[in-house]
Structures are given as C-alpha cells and as structure tokens.
C-alpha angles and dihedrals in degrees: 000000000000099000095128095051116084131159145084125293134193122203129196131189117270135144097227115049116240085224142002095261091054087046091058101035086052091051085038094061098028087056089051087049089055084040091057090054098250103148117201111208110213114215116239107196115108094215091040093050085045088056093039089057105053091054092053098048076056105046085045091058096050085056093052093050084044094045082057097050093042095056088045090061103041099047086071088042112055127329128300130206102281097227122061096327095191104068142177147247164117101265109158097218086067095048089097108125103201100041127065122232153171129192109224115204098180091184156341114265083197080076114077083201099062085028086068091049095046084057084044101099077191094062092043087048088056097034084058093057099043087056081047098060090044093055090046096044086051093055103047086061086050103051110122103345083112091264 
C-alpha cells in the first residue's frame, strides 16, 4: 500500500490529525493497544481533569518544542518523509500529561528501500545520534528555565 512513501516521520499528540494518514495510523495503533488488552483509567474529578490540563497544555507544548528540535537533527542525519515530516495525532502513547513526548517512525517496512536501512546497523547508528543531538540540543535550551 505504501510502498512509494520513506522517510522519517515524527508524531505528536493533538486532538485533532494533521492529516488523514496520521488520522488512520493513530486509530490503527490505539485500537491494537485496547486489543492487547492496555487500559487507560481517566480521572473524574473536576478539580483533578482542570489540573491535569494545565499540565498537559504545558507538556504539549514542551513536545512540540521537542518535535521541532527532533526534525532539525535528523534531517541532517538521515531522510525524512518529504512531505510535512511533524505530524499530528491522537495517539494514545503520547496522551501523558506530565511528561513530554514525541512518537519516531524512522521509516516504512512496506519500502524496500527503508526496509533495507532499518536492517543497516550504520544508519541506526547515525540516526541515534542524530535523536542524540536533538535531545541534547533540547535540554540545553531547557536548562534552567524551570523545564
């Protein structure tokens, strides 16, 4: 199906997708997550869900700010998907309001082509350090600004 598409692609959380395949991968994986049986409680307190999200409007923020960074270093460091590679949605393993996070596809096993990179203990070795110098990178700007 998506043997034409490669590249890296990198998915933060958002209620609403940045685009109908990330739509559909992001129900595709929650729906394995209920499958495999991973239960996420909801909290129903009112005072508990308004705290909660205001930590999460803030940790989003921080991903984004990491998604950012993260695209920065790995498009010098290996390809990205040509087209829009930070994305968006409602993947639920990035639905964690107090931590920040980002979801890294760094390629499509349907391409021979990235199949064959994926297998390259070379280009993982370059794509590491290209999500290396992004986390360091990200935490040097964070360093004492309280994040």
């Amino acid at each position: 199906r998506l043997k034409n598409v490669r590249g890296a692609t990198v998915y933060t959380v958002s209620d609403k997708a940045s685009d109908a395949e990330a739509a559909a991968k992001a129900i595709r994986e929650n729906l394995s997550d209920q499958i495999a049986g991973v239960v996420v409680e909801e909290e129903n307190q009112e005072v508990a869900d308004i705290l909660a999200d205001l930590i999460r409007r803030e940790t989003q923020s921080f991903s984004l700010r990491f998604a950012r960074s993260l695209v920065g270093g790995l498009s010098t460091a290996i390809r990205m998907i040509p087209t829009n590679p930070h994305r968006f949605a409602g993947f639920k393993v990035l639905r964690a309001p107090d931590v920040p996070s980002v979801l890294l596809e760094l390629g499509y096993l349907s391409n021979a082509e990235d199949e064959a990179l994926l297998r390259d203990p070379e280009w993982r070795a370059k794509a590491a350090r290209g999500i290396i110098e992004a986390v360091d990178l990200f935490a040097a700007a964070h360093r004492g600004a309280g994040g």
